[in-house]
N, C-alpha and C positions, 0 to 999 in steps of 0.2 A: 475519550482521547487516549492513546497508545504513545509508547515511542519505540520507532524504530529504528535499531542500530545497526550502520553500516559501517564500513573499513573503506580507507583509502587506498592508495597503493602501496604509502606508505606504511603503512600499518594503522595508520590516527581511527580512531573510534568516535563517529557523529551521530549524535543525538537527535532526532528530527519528530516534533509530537505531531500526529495525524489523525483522521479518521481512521475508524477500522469497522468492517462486518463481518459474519460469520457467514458464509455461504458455500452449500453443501460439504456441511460439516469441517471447515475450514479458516481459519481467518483470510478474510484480504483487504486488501489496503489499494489506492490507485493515484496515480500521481498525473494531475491537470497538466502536465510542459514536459515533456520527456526530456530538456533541458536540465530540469532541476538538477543541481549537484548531487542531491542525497539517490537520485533516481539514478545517475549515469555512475554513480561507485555500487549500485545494487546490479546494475547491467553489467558491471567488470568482477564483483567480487558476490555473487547469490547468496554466500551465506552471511547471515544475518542474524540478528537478536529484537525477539518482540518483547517489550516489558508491557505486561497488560496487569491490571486487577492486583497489582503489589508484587508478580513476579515475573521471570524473565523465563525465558523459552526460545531453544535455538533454532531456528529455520534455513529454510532454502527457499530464495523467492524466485520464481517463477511469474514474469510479465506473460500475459494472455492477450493480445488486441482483438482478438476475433470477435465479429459483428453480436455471436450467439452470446458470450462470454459478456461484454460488455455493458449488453440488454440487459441480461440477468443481473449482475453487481451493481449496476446505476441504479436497477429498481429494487437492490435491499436497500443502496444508501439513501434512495428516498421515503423509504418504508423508517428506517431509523431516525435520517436527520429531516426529515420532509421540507419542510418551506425553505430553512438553512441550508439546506442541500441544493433545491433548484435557483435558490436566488446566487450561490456561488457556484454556481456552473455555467448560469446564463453571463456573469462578468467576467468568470476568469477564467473555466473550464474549455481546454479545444484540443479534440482527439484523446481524451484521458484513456489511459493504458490500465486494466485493473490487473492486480499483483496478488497472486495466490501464495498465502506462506504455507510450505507443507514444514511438519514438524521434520528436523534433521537428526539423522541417527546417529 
């Protein structure tokens, strides 16, 4: 589990722990409801903070919906979280967007 921090407009800084994989040399992360709040302040403000493994690391996330893109990250997060992963996807998962963090400079 990771957290990923996003800004509002106000400036507020939220906390949100999630899944996280690495694929093609990258973290990403994907969010089940493009609703989510933590999701639609990361679609208004990209730059972001992943805390992973005790430290923090700045990013730019980048939502990818593409069929290709999709395929591939569903089947790391079933390779890591396997049975946990399909059994929360078949209840709550629809349309999930995966989210590439590239490191920000």
């Amino acid at each position: 589990v990771v957290v990923l921090r996003t800004q509002d407009a106000g400036g507020t800084v939220h906390d949100t722990k999630m899944w996280c994989v690495d694929h093609d040399g990258v973290p990403w992360v994907r969010v089940a409801n493009a609703e989510r709040g933590w999701y639609r302040r990361l679609v208004a403000h990209p730059d972001v903070e992943l805390v992973r493994d005790g430290g923090t690391s700045p990013r730019v996330a980048h939502p990818d919906p593409s069929p290709a893109t999709r395929s591939a990250v569903d089947a790391a997060f079933a390779a890591k979280y396997g049975f946990t992963d399909f059994w929360y996807g078949a209840i709550l998962r629809r349309g999930a967007v995966p989210i590439r963090l590239d490191p920000r400079s």
